[in-house]
C-alpha positions in Angstrom: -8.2 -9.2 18.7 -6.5 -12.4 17.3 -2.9 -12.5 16.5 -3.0 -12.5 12.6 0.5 -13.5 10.9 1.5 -11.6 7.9 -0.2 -13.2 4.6 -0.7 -12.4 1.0 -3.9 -9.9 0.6 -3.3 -8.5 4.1 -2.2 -5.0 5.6 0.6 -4.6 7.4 0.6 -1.7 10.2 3.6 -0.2 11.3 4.3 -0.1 15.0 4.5 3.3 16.8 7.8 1.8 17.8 9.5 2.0 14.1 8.8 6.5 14.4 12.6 6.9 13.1 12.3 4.7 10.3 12.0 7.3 7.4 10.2 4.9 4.8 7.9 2.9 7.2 6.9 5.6 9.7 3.1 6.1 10.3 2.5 3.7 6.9 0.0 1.0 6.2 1.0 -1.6 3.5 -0.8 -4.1 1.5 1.3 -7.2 0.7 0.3 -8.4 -2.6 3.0 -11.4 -2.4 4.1 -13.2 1.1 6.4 -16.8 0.4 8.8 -18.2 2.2 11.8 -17.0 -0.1 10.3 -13.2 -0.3 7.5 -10.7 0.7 6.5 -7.9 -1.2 4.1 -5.4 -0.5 2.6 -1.6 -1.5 2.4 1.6 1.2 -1.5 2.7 0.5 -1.1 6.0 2.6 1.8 7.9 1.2 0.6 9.9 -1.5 3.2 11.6 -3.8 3.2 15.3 -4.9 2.9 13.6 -8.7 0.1 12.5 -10.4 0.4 9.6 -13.6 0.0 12.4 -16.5 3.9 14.0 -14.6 5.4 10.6 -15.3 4.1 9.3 -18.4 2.7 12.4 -20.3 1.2 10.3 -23.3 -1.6 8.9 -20.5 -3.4 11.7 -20.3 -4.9 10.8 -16.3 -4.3 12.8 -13.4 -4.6 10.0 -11.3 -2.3 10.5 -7.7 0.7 8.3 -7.3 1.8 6.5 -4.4 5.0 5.9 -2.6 5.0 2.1 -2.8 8.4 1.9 -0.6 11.4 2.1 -0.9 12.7 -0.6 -3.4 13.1 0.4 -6.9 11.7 4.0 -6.5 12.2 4.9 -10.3 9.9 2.1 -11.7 5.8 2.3 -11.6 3.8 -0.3 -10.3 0.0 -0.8 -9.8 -3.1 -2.9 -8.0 -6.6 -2.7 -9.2 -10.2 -4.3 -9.6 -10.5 -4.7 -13.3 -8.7 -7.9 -14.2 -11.5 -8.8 -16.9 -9.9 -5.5 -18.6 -6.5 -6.0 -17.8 -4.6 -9.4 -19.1 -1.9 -10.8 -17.6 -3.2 -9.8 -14.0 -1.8 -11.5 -11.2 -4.6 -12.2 -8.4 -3.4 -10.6 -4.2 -7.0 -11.5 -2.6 -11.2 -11.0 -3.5 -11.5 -8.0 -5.8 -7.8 -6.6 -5.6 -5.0 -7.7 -8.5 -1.6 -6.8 -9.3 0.2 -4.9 -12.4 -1.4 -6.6 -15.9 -0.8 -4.9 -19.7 0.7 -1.6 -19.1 -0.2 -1.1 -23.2 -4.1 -2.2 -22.6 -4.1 0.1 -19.0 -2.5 3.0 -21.3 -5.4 3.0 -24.0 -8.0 2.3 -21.0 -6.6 5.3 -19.2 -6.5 7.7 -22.4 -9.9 6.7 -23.1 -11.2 7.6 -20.0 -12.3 3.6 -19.0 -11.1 3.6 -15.3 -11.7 5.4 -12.9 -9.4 6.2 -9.7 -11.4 4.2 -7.5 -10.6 1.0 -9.6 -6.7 1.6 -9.3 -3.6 3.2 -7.6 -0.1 3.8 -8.6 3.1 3.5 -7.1 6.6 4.5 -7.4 8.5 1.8 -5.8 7.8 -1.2 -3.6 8.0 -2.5 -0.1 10.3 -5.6 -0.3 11.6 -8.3 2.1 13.9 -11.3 1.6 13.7 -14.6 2.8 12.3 -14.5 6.6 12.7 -11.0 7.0 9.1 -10.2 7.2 8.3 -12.7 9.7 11.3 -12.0 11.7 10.3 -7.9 11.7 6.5 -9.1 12.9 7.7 -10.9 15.9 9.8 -8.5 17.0 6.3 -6.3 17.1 7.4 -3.9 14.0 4.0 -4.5 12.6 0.5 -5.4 13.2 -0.9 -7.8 10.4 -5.2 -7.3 10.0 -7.2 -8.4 7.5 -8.4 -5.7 4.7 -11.5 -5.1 5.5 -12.1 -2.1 3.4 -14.7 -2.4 1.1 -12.7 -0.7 -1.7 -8.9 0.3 -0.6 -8.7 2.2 -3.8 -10.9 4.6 -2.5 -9.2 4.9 1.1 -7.2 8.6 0.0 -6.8 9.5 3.2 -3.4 10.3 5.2 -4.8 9.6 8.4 -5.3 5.9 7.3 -3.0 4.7 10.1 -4.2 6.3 12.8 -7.8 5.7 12.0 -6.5 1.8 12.1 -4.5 2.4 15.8 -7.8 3.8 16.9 -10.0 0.8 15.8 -7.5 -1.3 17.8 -7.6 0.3 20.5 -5.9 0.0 23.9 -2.4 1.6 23.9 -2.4 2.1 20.2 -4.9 5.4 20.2 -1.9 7.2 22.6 0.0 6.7 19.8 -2.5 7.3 17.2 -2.8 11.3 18.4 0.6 11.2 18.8 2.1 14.4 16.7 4.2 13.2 13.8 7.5 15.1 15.1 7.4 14.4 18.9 9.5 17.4 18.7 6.8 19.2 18.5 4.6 18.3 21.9 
C-alpha cells in the first residue's frame, strides 16, 4: 500500500497506538480542509445519542448526528452531495461539499427534499493548527487513504474503523479485533 500524506477530501485513520486518546480513539475522519496554516476535518464513525429534530426542533428530521470532534462541540456543522440545492457550498473532493444555507437546508429538510444518505451532521469539528497534522502523521498517529466509498453518507456503521484495519491488513487486523477496553481481554 503507498504511503498517502494527509490531503483535503481524504480519511484519516487513527492508529491503534492513540487507544487513550478519548476523542480520537477507534475514529475515522474526513478532512474537508488541509493548508499549510490549518487542517480541519469531521469523525464519520461516532454517532451521537441525538438526532437533528433534539437540536433544532423547528426542522422536523430525525436525521442521526455526529460527533465531529472535539472543537466547538456546541455548534452544528454539515457535508453533503446536493450543492445544486444548497448555495454557498464549499467543494472537499467529487460528490462530497461542506456546510451551505442553513435557511435553504432548513426548508429542504422540513419539506422532506433530502434524504439521510445525501447528508450528515455534526456537533463539533476535528481541528489542527499550523503543522500539527503533518507532524501527528509522521509520528504514525494516523493512516491517510483515499475515500473510496461510493457514498460515505451512507457508511452508518460503528465498525467503520475496523472494517478499514482489516482491508489493510498485516498487523492492523490484531488490532482491528482488538476489544475496545483491553481491560476486558
Amino acid at each position: 500500500m503507498p504511503l498517502l500524506k494527509p490531503s483535503k477530501g481524504r480519511l484519516l485513520i487513527a492508529e491503534p497506538s492513540i487507544l487513550g486518546d478519548l476523542s480520537f480513539n477507534r475514529s475515522i475522519i474526513l478532512l474537508t480542509e488541509h493548508t499549510k496554516s490549518s487542517s480541519i476535518g469531521f469523525i464519520m464513525n461516532k454517532p451521537l445519542e441525538y438526532s437533528l429534530n433534539d437540536l433544532i426542533p423547528e426542522i422536523k428530521c430525525d436525521f442521526k448526528v455526529y460527533q465531529g470532534g472535539p472543537v466547538e462541540q456546541d455548534n452544528l456543522y454539515f457535508i453533503h452531495k446536493i450543492p445544486n440545492l444548497l448555495s454557498n457550498s464549499i467543494k472537499v473532493t467529487e460528490g462530497i461539499y461542506w456546510g451551505g444555507d442553513f435557511s435553504e437546508l432548513s426548508r429542504l429538510l422540513n419539506e422532506g427534499l433530502v434524504n439521510n444518505e445525501d447528508i450528515r451532521f455534526f456537533l463539533g469539528y476535528s481541528g489542527w493548527g499550523q503543522g500539527q497534522l503533518n507532524y501527528e502523521w509522521e509520528r504514525d498517529s494516523w493512516l491517510v487513504r483515499e475515500n473510496d466509498y461510493q457514498n460515505i453518507f451512507s457508511t452508518h456503521n460503528r465498525n467503520l474503523w475496523k472494517e478499514n484495519l482489516m482491508e489493510l491488513g498485516g498487523k492492523y487486523q490484531i488490532w482491528a479485533n482488538a476489544p475496545i477496553d483491553p481491560n476486558l481481554n
